[in-house]
N, C-alpha and C positions, 0 to 999 in steps of 0.2 A: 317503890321502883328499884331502889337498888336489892332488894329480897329478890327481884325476877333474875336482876343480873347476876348477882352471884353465882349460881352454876352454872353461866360463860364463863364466867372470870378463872372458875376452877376448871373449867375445864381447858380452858386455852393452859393454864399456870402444869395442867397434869400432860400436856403433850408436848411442851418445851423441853424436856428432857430426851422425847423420841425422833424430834427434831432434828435436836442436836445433833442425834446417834445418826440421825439417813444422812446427813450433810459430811458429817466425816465419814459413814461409810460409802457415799457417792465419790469422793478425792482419796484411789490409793494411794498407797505410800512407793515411792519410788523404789526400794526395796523391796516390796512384796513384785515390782511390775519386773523388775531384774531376775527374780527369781522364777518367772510364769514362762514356761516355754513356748516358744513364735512358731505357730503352724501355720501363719501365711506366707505369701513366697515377696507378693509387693504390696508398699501402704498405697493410701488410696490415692495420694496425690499422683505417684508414680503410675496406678491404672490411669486416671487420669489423662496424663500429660504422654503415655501409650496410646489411648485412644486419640487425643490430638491429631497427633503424628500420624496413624493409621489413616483418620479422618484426611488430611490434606493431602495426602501421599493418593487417596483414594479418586479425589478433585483433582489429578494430574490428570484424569480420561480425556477431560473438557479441551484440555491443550492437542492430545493424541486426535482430539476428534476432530479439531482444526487441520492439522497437519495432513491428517488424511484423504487422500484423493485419487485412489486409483484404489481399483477392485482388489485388489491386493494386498492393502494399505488396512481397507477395510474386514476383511478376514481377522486380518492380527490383532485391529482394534476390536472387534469381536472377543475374540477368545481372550484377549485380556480385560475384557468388561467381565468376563466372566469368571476368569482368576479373580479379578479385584473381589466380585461379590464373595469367591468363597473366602477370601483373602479378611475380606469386615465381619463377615460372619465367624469364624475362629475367633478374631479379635475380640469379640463382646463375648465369648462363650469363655475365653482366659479370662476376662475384667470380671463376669460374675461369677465364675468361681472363685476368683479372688474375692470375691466380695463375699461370698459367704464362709470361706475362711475369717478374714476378718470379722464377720458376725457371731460364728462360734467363739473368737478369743474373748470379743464383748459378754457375750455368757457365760464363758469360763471365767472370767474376771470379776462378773457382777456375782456368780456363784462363789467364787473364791470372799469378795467382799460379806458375803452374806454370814460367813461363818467367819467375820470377824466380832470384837467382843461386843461391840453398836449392836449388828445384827441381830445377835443372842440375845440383846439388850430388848429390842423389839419386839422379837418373838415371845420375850419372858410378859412382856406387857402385854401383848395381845394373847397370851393365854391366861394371862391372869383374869384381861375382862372377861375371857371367855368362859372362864370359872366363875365369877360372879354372875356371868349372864344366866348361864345354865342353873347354880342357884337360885338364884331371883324366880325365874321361869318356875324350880321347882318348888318352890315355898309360896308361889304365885298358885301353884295346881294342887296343892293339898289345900290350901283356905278355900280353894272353890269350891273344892272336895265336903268341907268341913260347913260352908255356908249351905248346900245343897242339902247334906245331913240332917239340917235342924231344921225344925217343924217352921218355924217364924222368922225371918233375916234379920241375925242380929248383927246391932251397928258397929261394934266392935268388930267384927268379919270385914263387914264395907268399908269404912276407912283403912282396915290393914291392907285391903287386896289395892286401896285408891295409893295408898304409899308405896307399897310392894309396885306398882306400873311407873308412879315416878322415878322410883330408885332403877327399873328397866328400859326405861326412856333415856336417864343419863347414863347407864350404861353404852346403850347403844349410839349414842352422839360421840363417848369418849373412841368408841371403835369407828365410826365413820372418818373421825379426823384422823386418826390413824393411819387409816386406807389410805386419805386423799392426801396424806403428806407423805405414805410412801409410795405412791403414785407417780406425783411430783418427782419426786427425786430419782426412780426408774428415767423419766421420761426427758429428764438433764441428765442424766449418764454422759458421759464424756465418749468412753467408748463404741456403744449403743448405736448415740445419735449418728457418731461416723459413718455405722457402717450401713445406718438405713439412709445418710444423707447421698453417699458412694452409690446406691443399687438405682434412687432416682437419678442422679445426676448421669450415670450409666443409660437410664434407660430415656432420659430424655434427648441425649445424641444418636443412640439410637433411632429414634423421630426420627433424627432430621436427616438419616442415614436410607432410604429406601433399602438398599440391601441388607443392612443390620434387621431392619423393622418388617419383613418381609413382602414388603409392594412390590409392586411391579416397578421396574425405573424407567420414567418415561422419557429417561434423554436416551434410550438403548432407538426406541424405534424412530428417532427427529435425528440421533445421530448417525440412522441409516440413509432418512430421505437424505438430508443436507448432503449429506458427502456422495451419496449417491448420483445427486443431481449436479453436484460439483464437479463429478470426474468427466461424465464427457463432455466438459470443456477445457480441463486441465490433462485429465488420462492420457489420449490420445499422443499426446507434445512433450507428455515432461518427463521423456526421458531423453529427446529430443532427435530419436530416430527414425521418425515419419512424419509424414505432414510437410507441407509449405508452409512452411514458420520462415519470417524475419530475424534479422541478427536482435533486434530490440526482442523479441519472444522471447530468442533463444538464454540473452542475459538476463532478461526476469525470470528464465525459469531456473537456471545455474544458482542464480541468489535465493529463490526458493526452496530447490533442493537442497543449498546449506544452510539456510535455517532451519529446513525438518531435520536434519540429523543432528544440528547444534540441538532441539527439541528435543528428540529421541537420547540422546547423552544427558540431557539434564535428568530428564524421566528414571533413565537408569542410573545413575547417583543417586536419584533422591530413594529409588527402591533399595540401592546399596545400603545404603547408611538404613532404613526401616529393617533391612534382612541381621545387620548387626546389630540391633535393638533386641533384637528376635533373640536372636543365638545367645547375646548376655545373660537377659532373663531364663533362656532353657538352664543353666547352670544349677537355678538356685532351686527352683524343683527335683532335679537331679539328685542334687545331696539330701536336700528334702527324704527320697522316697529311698534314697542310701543308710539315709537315719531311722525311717519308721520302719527298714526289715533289720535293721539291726537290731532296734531294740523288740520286734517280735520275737529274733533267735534268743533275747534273752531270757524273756516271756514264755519260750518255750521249754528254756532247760529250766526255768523255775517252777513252770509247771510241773517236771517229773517227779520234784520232790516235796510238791506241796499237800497239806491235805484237803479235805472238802470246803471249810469255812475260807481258804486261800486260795482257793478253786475259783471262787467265787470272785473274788475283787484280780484274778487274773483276767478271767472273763471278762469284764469289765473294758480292762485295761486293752481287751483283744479288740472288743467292738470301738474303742473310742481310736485306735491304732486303724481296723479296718477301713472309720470313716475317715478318719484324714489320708491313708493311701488312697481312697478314691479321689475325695475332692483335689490331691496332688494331682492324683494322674490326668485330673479332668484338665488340667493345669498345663501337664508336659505334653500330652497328645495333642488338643491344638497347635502348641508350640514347635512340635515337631513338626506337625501338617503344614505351618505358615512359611517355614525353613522348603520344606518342595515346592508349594508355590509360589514363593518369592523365585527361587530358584528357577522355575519354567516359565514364570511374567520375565525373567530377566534374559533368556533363551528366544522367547518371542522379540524381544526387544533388536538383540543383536539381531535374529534374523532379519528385520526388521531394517535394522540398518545399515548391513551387506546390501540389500535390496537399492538402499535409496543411495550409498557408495557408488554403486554399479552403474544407477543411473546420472549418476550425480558426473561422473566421469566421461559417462558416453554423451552426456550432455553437455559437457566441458569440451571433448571434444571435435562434435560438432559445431560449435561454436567457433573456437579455433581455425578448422578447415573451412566456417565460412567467413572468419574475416580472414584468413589466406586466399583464399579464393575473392572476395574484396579488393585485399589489397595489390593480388596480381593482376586483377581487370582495370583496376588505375594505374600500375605499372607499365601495362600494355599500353593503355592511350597519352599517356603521358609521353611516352615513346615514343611513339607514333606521331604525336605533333610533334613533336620536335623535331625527327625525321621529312615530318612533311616541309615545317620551317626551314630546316636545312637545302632539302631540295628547291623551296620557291628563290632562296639566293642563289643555290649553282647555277639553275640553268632559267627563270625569267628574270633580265637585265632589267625591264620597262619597269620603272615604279609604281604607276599606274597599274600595272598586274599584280606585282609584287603586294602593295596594299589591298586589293582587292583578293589577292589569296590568304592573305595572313588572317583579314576580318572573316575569310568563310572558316578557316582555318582556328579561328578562337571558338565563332559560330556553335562550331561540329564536336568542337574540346567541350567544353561545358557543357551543351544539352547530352552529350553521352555522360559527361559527369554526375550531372546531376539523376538519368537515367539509372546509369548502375546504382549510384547511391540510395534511390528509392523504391528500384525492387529487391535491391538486398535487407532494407531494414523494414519494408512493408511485407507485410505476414497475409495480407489476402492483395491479389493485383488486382482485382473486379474494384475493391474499396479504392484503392487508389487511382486506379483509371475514372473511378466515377468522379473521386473528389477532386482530382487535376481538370472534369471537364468542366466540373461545377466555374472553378474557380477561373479558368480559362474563358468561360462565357461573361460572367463578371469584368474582369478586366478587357475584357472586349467591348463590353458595353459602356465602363464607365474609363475607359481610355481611346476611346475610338482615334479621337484625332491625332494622336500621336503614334498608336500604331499605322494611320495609314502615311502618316508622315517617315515612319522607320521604313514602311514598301516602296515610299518615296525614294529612299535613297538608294534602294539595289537598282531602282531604273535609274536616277544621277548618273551613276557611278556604270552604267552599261556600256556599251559601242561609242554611240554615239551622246555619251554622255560628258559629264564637267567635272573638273580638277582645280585645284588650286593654282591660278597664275591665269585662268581663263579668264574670257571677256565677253559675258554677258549682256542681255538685255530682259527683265522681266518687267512687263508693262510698259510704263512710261520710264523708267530706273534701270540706267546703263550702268554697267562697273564692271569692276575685276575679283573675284572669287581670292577671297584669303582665308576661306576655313568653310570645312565641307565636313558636317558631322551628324552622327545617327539621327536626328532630329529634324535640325536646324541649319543652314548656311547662313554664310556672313560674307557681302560684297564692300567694297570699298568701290563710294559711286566714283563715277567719273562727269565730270562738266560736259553737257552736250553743245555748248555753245564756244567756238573757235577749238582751238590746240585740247584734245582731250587731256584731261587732266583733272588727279583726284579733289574733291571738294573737301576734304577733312571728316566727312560723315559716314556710316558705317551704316550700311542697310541690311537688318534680318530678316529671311524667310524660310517658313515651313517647307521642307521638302514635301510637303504633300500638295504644294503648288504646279508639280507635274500633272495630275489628276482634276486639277479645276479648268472650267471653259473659257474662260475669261481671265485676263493677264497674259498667260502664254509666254514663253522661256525661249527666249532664244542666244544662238551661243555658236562660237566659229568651229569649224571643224576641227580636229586635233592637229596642229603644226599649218594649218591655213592662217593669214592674216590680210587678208585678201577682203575687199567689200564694193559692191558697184555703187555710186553714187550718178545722181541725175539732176540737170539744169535744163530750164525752159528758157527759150531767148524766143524776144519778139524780134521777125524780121522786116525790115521798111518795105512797102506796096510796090511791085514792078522791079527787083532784084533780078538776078539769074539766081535762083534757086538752086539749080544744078552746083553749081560754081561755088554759090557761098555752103550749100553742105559740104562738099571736096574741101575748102580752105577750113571749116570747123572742124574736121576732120583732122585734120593737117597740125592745127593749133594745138588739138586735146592730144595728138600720139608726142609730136616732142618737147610739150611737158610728162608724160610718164617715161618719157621714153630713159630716162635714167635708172625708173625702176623695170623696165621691161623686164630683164632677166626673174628677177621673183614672183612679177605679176606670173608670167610662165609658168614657172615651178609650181606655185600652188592651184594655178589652172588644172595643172596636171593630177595635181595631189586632190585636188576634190574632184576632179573625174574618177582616179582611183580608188579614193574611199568610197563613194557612190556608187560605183558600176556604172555608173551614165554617164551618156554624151551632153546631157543636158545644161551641162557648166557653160556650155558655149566655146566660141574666141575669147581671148583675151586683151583683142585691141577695141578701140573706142570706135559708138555708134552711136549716129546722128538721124534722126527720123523725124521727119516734117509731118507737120500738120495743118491741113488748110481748114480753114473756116469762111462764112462769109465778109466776118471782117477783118480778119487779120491772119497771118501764117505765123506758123508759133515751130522753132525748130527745140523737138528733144535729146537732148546732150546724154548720153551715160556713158560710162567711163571707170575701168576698174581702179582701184586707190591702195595704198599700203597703208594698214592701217597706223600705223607709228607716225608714220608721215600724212596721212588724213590730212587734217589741218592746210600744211603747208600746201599739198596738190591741187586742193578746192581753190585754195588764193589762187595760185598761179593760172588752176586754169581758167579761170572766173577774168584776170587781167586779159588773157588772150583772148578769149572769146570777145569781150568788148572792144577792146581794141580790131577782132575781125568785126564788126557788127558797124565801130565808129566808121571803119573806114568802107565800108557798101554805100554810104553814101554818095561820096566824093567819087571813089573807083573804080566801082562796077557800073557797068552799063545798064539804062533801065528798059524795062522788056517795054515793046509797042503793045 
C-alpha cells in the first residue's frame, strides 16, 4: 500500500516548489506596480459609482412624466427621453472602454509577473518535464522498434517498454498538476478578476437600463397615453386663461404650476451636477492622449536613427501606443458627446420652464383679478345694505315696518352672499345648481314643518298681522304676544275669567298655526282695542217691550258712556283699516226675541278692552236693576 502512494507523495513534494513560485508570482510587489504605467483613465469603483449616478439621473423621466400635462409639456418630455437614451448609451460605451483598459493593465501586469524569477522558475520546470517527456516517448519508440525487429518477443523488450510507460505516466501527472495550479492562480489574479468582475457588473446594469440594453422602453408609449389622457382635463385650465374655472380650480392649479417648476429645477440640478461629473473625467483622457502623442513624437525621432533589429521593438512600441490612443479616444469622444447633450436636455429644460413661468403667472393672475372681482361683489352688497339700513331709519318711523324691512333686508344680504360665494368658487354652475337642488329637496322633506312654520311668519307679520304687545286669541288661549320669532311665538296667557289678567304661564306656538283649519288666530286690529260683548236677559210675561228695550237701552249707553269718545275713535279706525262700513255704530243694541214661552232680550254693547271687566259688571248691575224694577213699574200689557 504505501509502494502505490509513493508516487503521490513525490509528486505533490516535486510541485511545492512551483507552487510556491505561482503564489508569489500572483502578489506583485508594490514597487514593480509604482513603476507599470496607468493606461486607464477611471478604477472600476469610480465606473461604477459613474454609472449609478447616470442610472438615477436617468429615473428623473418618471418625475418629468408626472409633471406633464399639456401637449407641450409632452414634446419636451419626448425629446428628452430621447437625450436621456443617447445620454445611457455613451455612458456604458465610457464604462467599457474603461473596462478594457483596465483588462489590458491586468495582462500587462500578469505579463510583466510572468518574467519574474517564479515565472522562469515554472517555465524551467515545465520544460524540463517536457524534455523528459519527449525522451521517455523516444526510448519508448526505439524499443518498439527493436521488439518488432526480433523474430520472437523477448521479455527483456516487454518489461522495459512496461517501465518506460510508467516512468511517462508520471511524467505526465507531474505536468498536469502543474497546469492546474497555474491555472488556479491565473484565475485568483487580483488584477484579472477586477476587470472581468467590472465588465459583468457593467453589463448587468445595463439589464436593468432598457436604453443601455437596447429594448424598447416601455414607459416611452404608457408615458404617452397617461399624460395624454391627463391633459384634456388639466390642458385646457392650467394655464388659467380659458374655461369657467372656480377660484378653488384656479388655486389648485397656481399650487400645481409651482410644484412642476420646483420639479423642473430639481431635474435640472441634478443634470448640473451629472454634466460636472462629465467635464472632470474629460480631463483625464485628455492628458492621456497629450501623453501617448508625445511619446509617439519620441518614437518617431528615435526611429530616424535606429537600425533594423530597433526597428523592430519600435514597431512594437507603435502598435501598443496605436492601441491605447484608440481605447482613450473611445473614452474622450463619448465624453465629449455627453457634455452636448447634457447641454441641450438642460436647453429643453429651461425652455421648459419659461413655458410653465408664463403660465404659472398668467395663472396667478387670473386668480388675483378673480378674487378682486370677489371681493368687490361683497363690497358692493355689503354697501348696499347698509345703505338700504340706513335708508329704513330715515324715512320709515313705524317699527313694525322698520323690522320687517331690516329681516328682508338680512334675507337678501346673505342669499346673495352666499350666491356670489358659490359661483365664484364652483368651477361648473350645472354641478352646483343640481347639488343645491338635491339638497334643497332633502331639507324640504325632512324639515317640512318648520319651514312651513318660517312661511308662517311672513303672513304673522303681514297687514293684518301680530306684533309684540298684541292681544290674541288662538283656540280656546287668550294672551298677549311677548316674542314673535322665525319659528315660534310666545303669548303670555291671560285669565278669561273676571279683570283680564296674566296667569303666570307662557304659551308656544308654531306659526305654522296660520295654515291649519282648526284653532284659528284671532287678534285686534293694529291701534283698535275695542270688542262687542253680548248679554241675554229674560223678560217677565206682559211688560211693555217697547219701553223696557228704550230703558236697556238707556242703562247700557250711560255706562259706556264715559268711554264713548274711544269707543268712536276706534269705530272709525276699524272702518278705515277695512274699507267697510260693516263695523257698524258704535252705540249699544238691544234685540228681542220672542218664543212661545218666554221673551228673551239680546244686549250687545261695544267694551274697552282694558276696562272689559269693569263695564260687564257695571252693566250687568244696570240691566238687573232695569229688569227688577218691570215688575213693580211698568204696566202689564192686557
Amino acid at each position: 500500500m504505501l509502494e502505490k502512494l509513493l508516487p503521490f507523495v513525490l509528486l505533490i513534494a516535486a510541485a511545492l516548489p512551483a507552487v510556491a513560485a505561482l503564489a508569489s508570482a500572483a502578489d506583485p510587489k508594490p514597487a514593480a506596480d509604482a513603476a507599470k504605467p496607468r493606461v486607464s483613465v477611471m478604477t472600476g469603483d469610480q465606473v461604477i459609482e459613474i454609472l449609478d449616478e447616470t442610472v438615477d439621473w436617468y429615473r428623473t423621466l418618471g418625475t418629468q412624466q408626472q409633471a406633464a400635462t399639456q401637449p407641450s409639456d409632452l414634446l419636451i418630455l419626448y425629446a428628452n427621453r430621447q437625450t436621456a437614451d443617447k445620454v445611457m448609451g455613451l455612458a456604458f460605451e465610457i464604462a467599457r472602454a474603461n473596462a478594457e483598459l483596465l483588462s489590458s493593465e491586468a495582462s500587462d501586469a500578469q505579463a510583466a509577473d510572468e518574467a519574474s524569477a517564479a515565472a522562469q522558475s515554472l517555465r524551467q520546470r515545465e520544460k524540463k518535464l517536457n524534455d523528459q517527456r519527449s525522451a521517455i516517448q523516444a526510448e519508448m519508440d526505439s524499443v518498439r522498434r527493436r521488439a518488432a525487429a526480433a523474430k520472437k518477443g523477448e521479455p527483456d523488450l516487454q518489461a522495459k517498454l512496461s517501465e518506460l510507460q510508467g516512468e511517462l505516466d508520471m511524467v505526465n501527472a507531474r505536468r498536469n498538476l502543474l497546469g492546474t495550479m497555474a491555472q488556479f492562480a491565473n484565475e485568483n489574479d487580483t488584477n484579472g478578476s477586477n476587470a472581468n468582475a467590472l465588465k459583468t457588473h457593467i453589463d448587468a446594469i445595463a439589464a436593468s437600463v432598457p436604453a443601455a440594453s437596447g429594448l424598447p422602453a416601455p414607459a416611452a408609449s404608457a408615458t404617452s397615453t397617461a399624460s395624454s389622457s391627463a391633459a384634456p382635463l388639466l390642458g385646457p385650465h392650467e394655464d388659467g386663461s380659458s374655461g369657467r374655472v372656480g377660484i378653488w380650480s384656479l388655486a389648485a392649479n397656481v399650487v400645481r404650476l409651482s410644484s412642476k417648476m420646483s420639479t423642473i429645477d430639481t431635474v435640472d440640478q441634478h443634470t448640473a451636477d451629472l454634466q460636472d461629473v462629465f467635464t472632470k473625467i474629460r480631463s483625464a483622457p485628455m492628458d492621456q492622449l497629450k501623453a501617448l502623442s508625445a511619446r509617439s513624437d519620441v518614437l518617431a525621432a528615435q526611429a530616424n536613427a535606429a537600425n533594423g533589429a530597433t526597428l523592430k521593438g519600435i514597431r512594437d512600441q507603435y502598435d501598443t501606443l496605436a492601441w491605447l490612443f484608440k481605447q482613450t479616444a473611445a473614452i474622450l469622444t463619448p465624453l465629449s458627446k455627453e457634455g452636448v447633450l447634457l447641454k441641450q436636455y438642460r436647453h429643453n429644460l429651461a425652455n421648459w420652464r419659461d413655458a410653465t413661468q408664463k403660465q404659472y403667472h398668467d395663472a396667478l393672475k387670473v386668480l388675483g383679478l378673480r378674487v378682486a372681482v370677489l371681493a368687490g361683489l361683497l363690497a358692493i352688497v355689503f354697501v348696499a345694505a347698509e345703505l338700504w339700513r340706513r335708508a329704513v331709519f330715515h324715512y320709515v318711523h313705524e317699527p313694525r315696518r322698520q323690522y320687517r324691512l331690516l329681516l328682508v333686508r338680512k334675507i337678501v344680504l346673505w342669499c346673495l352672499v352666499v350666491a356670489i360665494v358659490g359661483s365664484t368658487f364652483a368651477s361648473e354652475l350645472g354641478s352646483l345648481v343640481t347639488f343645491a337642488g338635491l339638497i334643497t329637496a332633502g331639507l324640504a322633506v325632512a324639515m317640512q314643518s318648520v319651514l312651513v312654520s318660517v312661511v308662517g311668519y311672513f303672513f304673522l307679520i303681514g297687514k293684518y298681522g301680530i306684533r309684540v304687545g298684541d292681544r290674541v286669541q288662538i283656540g280656546n288661549v287668550t294672551g298677549e304676544v311677548i316674542d314673535l320669532g322665525l319659528v315660534r311665538m310666545h303669548l303670555m296667557e291671560l285669565s278669561g275669567q273676571g279683570p283680564l289678567g296674566p296667569t303666570g304661564r307662557v304659551v308656544a306656538f308654531a306659526n305654522s298655526i296660520v295654515f291649519q283649519a282648526s284653532g284659528g288666530l284671532f287678534k285686534q286690529i293694529p291701534g283698535v282695542n275695542l270688542a262687542w260683548h253680548e248679554i241675554t236677559l229674560k223678560l217677565p210675561t206682559g211688560v211693555n217691550y217697547a219701553a223696557t228695550k228704550e230703558r236697556l237701552a238707556e242703562a247700557v249707553s250711560a255706562v259706556i258712556k264715559d268711554y264713548h269718545d274711544d269707543i268712536v275713535r276706534q269705530t272709525k279706525e276699524i272702518q278705515k283699516s277695512t274699507a267697510s262700513s260693516a263695523a257698524g255704530d258704535s252705540q249699544p243694541q238691544v234685540q228681542l226675541r220672542f218664543s212661545a214661552a218666554e221673551v228673551e232680550a239680546l244686549v250687545r254693547y261695544p267694551v274697552h278692552l282694558p276696562h272689559a271687566a269693569e263695564i260687564d259688571e257695571r252693566v250687568s248691575e244696570e240691566l238687573s236693576n232695569v229688569v227688577a224694577s218691570l215688575d213693580s213699574a211698568t204696566p202689564r200689557l192686557t
